[in-house]
Each structure stands twice: as structure tokens, then as C-alpha cells.
C-alpha positions as CSV (number, residue, x, y, z in Angstrom):
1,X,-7.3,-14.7,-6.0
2,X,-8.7,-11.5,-5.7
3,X,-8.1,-10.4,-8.9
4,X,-6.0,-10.5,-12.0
5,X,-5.6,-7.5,-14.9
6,X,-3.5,-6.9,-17.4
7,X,-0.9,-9.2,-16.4
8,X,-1.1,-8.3,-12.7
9,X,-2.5,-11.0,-10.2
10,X,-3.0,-10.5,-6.7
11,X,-3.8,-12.8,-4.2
12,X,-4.2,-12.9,-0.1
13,X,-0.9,-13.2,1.6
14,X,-0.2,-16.8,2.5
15,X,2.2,-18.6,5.2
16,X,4.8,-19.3,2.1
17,X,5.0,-15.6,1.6
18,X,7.2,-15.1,4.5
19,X,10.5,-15.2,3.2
20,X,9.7,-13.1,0.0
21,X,8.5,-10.4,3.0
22,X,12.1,-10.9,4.6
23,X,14.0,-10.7,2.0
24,X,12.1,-7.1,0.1
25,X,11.8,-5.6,3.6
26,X,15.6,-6.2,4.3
27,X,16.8,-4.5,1.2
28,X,18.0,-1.0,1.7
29,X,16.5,0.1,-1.4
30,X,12.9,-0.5,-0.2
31,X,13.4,0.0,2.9
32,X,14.3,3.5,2.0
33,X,10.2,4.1,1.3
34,X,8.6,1.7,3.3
35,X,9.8,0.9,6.9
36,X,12.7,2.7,6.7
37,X,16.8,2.0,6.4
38,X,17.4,1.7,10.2
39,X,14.1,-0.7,10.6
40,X,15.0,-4.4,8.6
41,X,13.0,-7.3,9.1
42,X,14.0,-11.0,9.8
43,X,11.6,-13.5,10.4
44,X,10.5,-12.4,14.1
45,X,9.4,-9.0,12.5
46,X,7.4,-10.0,9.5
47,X,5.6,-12.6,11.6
48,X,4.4,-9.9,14.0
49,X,3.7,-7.1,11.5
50,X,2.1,-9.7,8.7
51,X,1.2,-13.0,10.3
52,X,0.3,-12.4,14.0
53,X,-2.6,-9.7,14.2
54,X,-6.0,-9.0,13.4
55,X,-7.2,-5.5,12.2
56,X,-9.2,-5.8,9.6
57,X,-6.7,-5.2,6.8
58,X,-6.2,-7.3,4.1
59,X,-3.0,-8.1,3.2
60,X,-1.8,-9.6,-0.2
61,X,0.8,-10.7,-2.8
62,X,0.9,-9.2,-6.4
63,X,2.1,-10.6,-9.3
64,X,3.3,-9.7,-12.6
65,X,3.7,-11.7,-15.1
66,X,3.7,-15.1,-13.1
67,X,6.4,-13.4,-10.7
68,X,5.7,-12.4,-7.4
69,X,7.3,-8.8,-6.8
70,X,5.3,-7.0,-4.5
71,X,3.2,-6.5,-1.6
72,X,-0.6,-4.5,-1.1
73,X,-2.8,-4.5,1.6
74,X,-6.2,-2.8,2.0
75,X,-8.7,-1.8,4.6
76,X,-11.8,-0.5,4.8
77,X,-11.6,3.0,7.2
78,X,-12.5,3.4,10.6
79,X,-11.3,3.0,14.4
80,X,-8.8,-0.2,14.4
81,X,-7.2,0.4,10.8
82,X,-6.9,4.3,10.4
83,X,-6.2,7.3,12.7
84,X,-6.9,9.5,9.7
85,X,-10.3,11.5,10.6
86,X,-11.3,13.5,7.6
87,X,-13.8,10.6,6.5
88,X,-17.2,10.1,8.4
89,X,-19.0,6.7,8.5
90,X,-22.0,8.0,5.8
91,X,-19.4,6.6,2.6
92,X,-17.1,3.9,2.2
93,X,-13.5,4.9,2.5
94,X,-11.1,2.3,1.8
95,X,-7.1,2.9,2.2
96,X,-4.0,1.0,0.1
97,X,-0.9,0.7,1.2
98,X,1.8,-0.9,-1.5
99,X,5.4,-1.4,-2.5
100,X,7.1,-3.6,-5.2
101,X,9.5,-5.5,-3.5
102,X,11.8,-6.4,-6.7
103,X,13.2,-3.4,-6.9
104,X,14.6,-4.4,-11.0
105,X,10.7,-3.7,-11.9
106,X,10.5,-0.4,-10.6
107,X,10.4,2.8,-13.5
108,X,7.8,0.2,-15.6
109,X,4.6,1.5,-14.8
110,X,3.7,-1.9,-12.9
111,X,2.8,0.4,-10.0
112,X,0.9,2.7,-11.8
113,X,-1.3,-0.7,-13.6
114,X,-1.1,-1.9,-9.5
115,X,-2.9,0.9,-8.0
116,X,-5.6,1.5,-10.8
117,X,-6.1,-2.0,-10.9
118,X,-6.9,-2.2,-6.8
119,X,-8.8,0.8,-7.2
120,X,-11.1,-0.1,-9.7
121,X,-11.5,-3.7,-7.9
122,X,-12.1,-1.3,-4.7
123,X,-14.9,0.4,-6.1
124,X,-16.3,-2.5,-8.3
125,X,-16.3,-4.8,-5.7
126,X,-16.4,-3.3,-2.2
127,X,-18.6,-0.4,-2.9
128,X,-15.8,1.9,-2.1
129,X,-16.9,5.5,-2.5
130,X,-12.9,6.7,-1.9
131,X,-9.7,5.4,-1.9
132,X,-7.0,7.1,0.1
133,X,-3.2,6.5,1.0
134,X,-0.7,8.7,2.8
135,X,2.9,8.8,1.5
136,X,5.3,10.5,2.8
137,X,6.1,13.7,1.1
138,X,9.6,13.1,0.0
139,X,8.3,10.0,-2.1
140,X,8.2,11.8,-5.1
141,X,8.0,9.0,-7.3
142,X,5.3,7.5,-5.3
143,X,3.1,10.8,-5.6
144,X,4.0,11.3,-9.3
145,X,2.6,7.9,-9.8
146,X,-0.5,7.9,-7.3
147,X,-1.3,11.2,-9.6
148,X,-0.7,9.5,-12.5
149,X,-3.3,7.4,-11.6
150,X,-6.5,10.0,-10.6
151,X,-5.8,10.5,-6.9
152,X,-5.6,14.2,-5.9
153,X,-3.8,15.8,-3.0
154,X,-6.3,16.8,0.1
155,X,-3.8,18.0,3.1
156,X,-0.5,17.3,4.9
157,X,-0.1,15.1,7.3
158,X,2.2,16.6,9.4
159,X,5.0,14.4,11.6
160,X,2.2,11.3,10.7
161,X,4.8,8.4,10.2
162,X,7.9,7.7,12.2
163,X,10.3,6.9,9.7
164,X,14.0,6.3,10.0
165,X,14.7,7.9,13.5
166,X,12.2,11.6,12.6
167,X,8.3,11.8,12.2
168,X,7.9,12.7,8.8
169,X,5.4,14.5,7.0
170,X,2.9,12.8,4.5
171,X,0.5,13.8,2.1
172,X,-3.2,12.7,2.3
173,X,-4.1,11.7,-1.3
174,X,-7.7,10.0,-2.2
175,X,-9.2,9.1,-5.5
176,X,-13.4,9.6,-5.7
177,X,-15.5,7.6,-7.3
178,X,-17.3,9.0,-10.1
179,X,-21.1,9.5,-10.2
């Protein structure tokens, strides 16, 4: 376990988890924020993007109220898990990337408890200094809630993620640590 609040448990990803990663990241309705419509995965897929590498990012299950519903990875910043380069090695920069797989639990503010949740455990336990992520702009719901929960917008990314046939533009958000 890596931790558990407020009703929200997440844990390191686990051989078992496979088929809950086929089955969110072959439903249109995610896929229209993460991966993208034309880019389903089967079995092959999540093996290779989940199982079958090693670079440094964390990559876990969350839970909400004994249901799993959702995937979250993190990694600490720097040459193998981020091509972002407005962070020097002097502070620890950690990035998130999230979704809630069942999509009947989006609109319920379990993203919002998710992300201030990692955040905190981010800071508490890994000494983070920052925490960044890098939606895409059009993800308006994703932004309303990252802003919702104390990260600030810092730049564009322009054409950063290839996503459904176009590079698309994303937004570099982070959330400093108070001193």
C-alpha cells in the first residue's frame, strides 16, 4: 500500500491488474483523455506500456471505497521519465499522471480527493519540492479539477502529446510546496 485517505487507497500496480487496464483503456470514454479514441488497448498493449519496461515510474491502482476505479503513476523528474526541461536538479520535481477508469465515478470529486491525496503523500514522503502534470488543453475538466486542487498554470506545451492522429497542445501545471 502506498497509502490510503479518506476512503481512497492506492497501491503498486500488480500482474492481476491487467485486465482492469484493458478493459478502462478500451472504453471510448476514457480513451477520449488518455490515449486517445483511435489508440485501444488489448492485452499485447497494456503488457508493453504497464508491465514490460523500466523507467523509473511508479505505477499504481487506486481505490475508492474498496473498488478499484482508477489508475496513477508517478515519477520523480529527470532524463528517462520527463522531456519537460523547466526544472533543474537543485529541488525535487515529481510528475502524476491519472485517470479514473470507471467512468460512473467521474463528476464526484474522487479526482479531486486523488490528486491532493498523491500530492500531499508526494511531498510528505518523497521530499517533493513540486509536483507537475501536463494535460492537454482541451481537458477542461481535468484543469478545473487540477486547479481545484492548488496547482497553477506555468506555460503551454505546444504540439507536446500525439493524441488521436494531431500533436496537441498541453498545459504545464505544478503545485509548490509551501515553506
Amino acid at each position: 500500500m502506498i497509502f490510503e485517505k479518506e476512503g481512497i487507497k492506492v497501491r503498486q500496480l500488480q500482474q492481476e491488474d491487467k485486465l482492469l487496464l484493458v478493459k478502462w483503456l478500451s472504453n471510448p470514454a476514457v480513451l477520449e483523455y488518455y490515449e486517445g479514441r483511435d489508440n485501444p488497448f488489448d492485452l499485447d498493449k497494456v503488457n508493453k506500456k504497464f508491465y514490460d519496461r523500466d523507467n523509473e515510474v511508479i505505477r499504481c491502482i487506486f481505490e475508492y471505497e474498496e473498488k478499484e476505479i482508477g489508475y496513477i503513476q508517478f515519477y520523480q523528474l529527470n532524463d528517462k521519465t520527463s522531456s519537460i526541461e523547466d526544472y533543474g536538479v537543485e529541488e525535487t520535481v515529481f510528475g502524476i499522471d491519472q485517470f479514473i477508469g470507471e467512468t460512473e465515478y467521474w463528476n464526484r470529486g474522487i479526482g479531486s480527493l486523488l490528486v491532493k491525496s498523491m500530492v500531499l503523500y508526494l511531498i510528505g514522503q518523497k521530499q517533493a519540492n513540486r509536483v507537475i502534470m501536463d494535460p492537454q488543453i482541451t481537458n477542461v475538466r481535468a484543469l478545473k479539477c487540477y486547479e481545484k486542487c492548488g496547482f497553477k498554470k506555468i506555460r503551454i506545451l505546444p504540439k507536446h502529446e500525439l493524441h488521436e492522429g494531431k500533436y496537441r497542445d498541453c498545459r504545464l501545471i505544478e503545485y509548490k510546496k509551501s515553506m
